[in-house]
C-alpha positions in Angstrom: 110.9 111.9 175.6 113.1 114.9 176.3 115.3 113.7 173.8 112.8 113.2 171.5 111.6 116.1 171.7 114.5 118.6 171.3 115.7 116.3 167.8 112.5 117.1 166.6 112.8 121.0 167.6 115.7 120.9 165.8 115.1 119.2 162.6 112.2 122.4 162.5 114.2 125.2 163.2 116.3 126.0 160.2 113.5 126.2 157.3 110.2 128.6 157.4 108.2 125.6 156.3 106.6 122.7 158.2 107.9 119.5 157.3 106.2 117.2 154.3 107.0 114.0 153.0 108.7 114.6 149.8 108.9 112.2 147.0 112.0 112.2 145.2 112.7 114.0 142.2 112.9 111.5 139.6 117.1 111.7 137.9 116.7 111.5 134.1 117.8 108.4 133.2 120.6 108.4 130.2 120.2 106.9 126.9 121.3 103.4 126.5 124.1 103.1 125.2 125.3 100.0 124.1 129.0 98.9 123.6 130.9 100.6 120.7 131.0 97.9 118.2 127.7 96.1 119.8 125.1 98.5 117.1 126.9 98.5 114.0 125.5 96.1 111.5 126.7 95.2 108.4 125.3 97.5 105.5 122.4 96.1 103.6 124.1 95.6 100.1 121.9 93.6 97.1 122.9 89.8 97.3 122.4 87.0 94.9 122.8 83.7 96.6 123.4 80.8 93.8 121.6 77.0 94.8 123.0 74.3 92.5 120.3 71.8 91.6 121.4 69.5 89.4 123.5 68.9 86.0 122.5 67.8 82.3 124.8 66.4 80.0 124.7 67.5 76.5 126.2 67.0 73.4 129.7 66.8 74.8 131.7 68.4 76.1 128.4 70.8 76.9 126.3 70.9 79.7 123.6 72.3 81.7 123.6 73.9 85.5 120.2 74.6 86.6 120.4 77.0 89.8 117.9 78.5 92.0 118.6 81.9 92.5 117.9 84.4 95.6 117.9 87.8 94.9 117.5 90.7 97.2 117.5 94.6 97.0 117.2 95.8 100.4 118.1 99.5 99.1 115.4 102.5 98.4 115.7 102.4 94.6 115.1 100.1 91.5 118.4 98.4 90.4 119.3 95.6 87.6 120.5 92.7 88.3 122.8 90.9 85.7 123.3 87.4 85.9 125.7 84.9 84.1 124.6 82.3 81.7 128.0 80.8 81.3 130.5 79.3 83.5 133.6 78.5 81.2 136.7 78.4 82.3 138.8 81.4 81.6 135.7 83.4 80.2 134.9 87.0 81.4 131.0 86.0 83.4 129.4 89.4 81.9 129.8 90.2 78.6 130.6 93.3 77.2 128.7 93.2 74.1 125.4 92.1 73.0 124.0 91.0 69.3 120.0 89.9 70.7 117.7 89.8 73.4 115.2 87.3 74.4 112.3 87.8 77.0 110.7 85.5 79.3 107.8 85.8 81.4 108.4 83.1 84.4 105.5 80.9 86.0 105.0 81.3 89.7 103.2 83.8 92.1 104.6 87.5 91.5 105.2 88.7 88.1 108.8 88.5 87.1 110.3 89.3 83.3 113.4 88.4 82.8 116.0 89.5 79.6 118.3 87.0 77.9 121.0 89.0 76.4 122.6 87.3 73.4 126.6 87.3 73.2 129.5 85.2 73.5 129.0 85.1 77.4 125.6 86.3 77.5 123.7 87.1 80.7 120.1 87.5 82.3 119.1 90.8 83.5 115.8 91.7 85.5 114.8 95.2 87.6 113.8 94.9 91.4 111.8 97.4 92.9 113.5 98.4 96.6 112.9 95.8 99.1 112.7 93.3 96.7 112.3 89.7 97.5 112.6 87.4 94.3 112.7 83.8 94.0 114.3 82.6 90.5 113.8 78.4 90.1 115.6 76.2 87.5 117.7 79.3 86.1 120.1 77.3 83.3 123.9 78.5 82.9 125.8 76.8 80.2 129.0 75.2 80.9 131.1 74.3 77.6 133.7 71.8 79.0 134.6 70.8 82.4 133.4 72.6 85.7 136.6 75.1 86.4 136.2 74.9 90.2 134.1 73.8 93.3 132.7 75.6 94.1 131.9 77.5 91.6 132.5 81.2 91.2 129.7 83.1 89.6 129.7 86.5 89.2 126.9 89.2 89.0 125.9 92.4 88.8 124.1 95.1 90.0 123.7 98.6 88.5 121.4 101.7 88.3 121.2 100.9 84.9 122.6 99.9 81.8 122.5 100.6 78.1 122.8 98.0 74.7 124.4 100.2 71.7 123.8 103.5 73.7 120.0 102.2 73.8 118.0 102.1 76.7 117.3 97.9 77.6 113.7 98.7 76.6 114.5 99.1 73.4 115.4 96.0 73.1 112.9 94.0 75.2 110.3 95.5 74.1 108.4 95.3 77.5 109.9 96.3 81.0 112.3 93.4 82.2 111.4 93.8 86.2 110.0 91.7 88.9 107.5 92.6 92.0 108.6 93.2 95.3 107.8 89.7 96.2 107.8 87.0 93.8 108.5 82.9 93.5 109.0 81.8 89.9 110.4 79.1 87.9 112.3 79.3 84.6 111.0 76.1 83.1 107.6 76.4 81.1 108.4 79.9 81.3 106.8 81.8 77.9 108.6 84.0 75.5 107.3 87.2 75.4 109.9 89.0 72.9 112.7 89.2 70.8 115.2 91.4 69.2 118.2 92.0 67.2 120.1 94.5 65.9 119.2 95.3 62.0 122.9 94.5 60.9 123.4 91.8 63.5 126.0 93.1 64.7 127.7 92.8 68.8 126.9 96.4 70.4 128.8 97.4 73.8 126.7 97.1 76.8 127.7 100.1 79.0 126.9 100.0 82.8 125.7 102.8 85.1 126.5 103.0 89.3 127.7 99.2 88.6 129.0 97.3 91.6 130.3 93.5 90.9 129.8 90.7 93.2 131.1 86.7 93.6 129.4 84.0 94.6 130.9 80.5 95.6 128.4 77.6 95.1 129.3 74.1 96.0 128.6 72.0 92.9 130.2 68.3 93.8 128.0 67.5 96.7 125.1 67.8 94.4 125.9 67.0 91.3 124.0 63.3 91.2 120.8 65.5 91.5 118.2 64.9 89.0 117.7 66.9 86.1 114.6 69.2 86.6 
């Protein structure tokens, strides 16, 4: 007990006050940090993603692609999306010029207006709203001879904007070519709601604004007994 008694004499004497049970102080913990490459993500860019359906034969050597279409604009401002409606071989897939506009209102939940421009490779253009989510059924590209490749490369577009002759695309369409946020539509039984052209007829350049171009690979072969929708 002697022993005992001068540890505990001991453990008193160098501090003016009596001992307490101290809990300890809690150490900040540091941020997690994950690895350096483990929190980068790819940057949300727009993306059309291309389904092929099926295939109608016209009058040779013409026929039809029906596609459903995926869009998406994860980005925090309205854009245009321009879509081919030709896949020849050789030919530019977004004109450059336009001669006539058609509109179409497409059936299905959400409202979605989409713009046929007229031309010698014309295309389809529609505005998404940011965080847009837009289902596109039974969308028809021509193809005026033999497929070129499979899969098949279509190109689109997406800009801040565009004009048609130095015109806004309203001027032509008449009504506001644009989707909701969320929408599921199908091109056929789709109604027209307008059309234009110019008052000589005549091809006008179709200028884009903050424009970035994008390619899309869709297997066609695999598919291409599919039934005509």
């Amino acid at each position: 007990m002697l022993t005992l008694g001068l540890v505990l004499s001991m453990g008193c004497t160098g501090s003016s006050h009596p001992m307490q049970d101290v809990e300890p102080k809690p150490v900040p913990l540091e941020p997690h940090r994950p690895p350096p490459d483990a929190d980068r993500q790819e940057p949300a860019v727009p993306a059309a993603r291309f389904t092929f359906i099926s295939r109608r034969r016209d009058k040779p050597p013409r026929s039809t692609l029906f596609f459903d279409v995926s869009l998406r604009n994860p980005g925090d401002r309205t854009r245009w999306f321009l879509l081919p409606d030709s896949a020849a071989k050789g030919q530019r897939p977004m004109a450059t010029s336009a001669f006539g506009a058609r509109v179409w209102s497409f059936l299905g939940t959400g409202n979605v207006v989409v713009a046929h421009f007229d031309t010698v490779s014309g295309f389809y253009a529609l505005q998404l709203p940011p965080d847009a989510e837009v289902e596109l059924r039974g969308l028809e590209i021509g193809l005026p001879g033999e497929l070129p490749a499979d899969p098949l490369p279509l190109e689109f577009i997406v800009a801040d904007g565009f004009t048609v002759g130095g015109q806004a695309p309203e001027t032509w369409t008449k009504v506001p070519a644009r989707s909701d946020a969320r929408a599921d539509a199908t091109l056929k039984g789709a109604k027209a709601v307008a059309d234009y052209n110019p008052p000589d007829l005549k091809s006008v350049p179709v200028e884009l604004q903050g424009a970035e171009r994008f390619t899309e690979l869709v297997p066609i072969a695999a598919t291409s007994a599919s039934p005509t929708p």
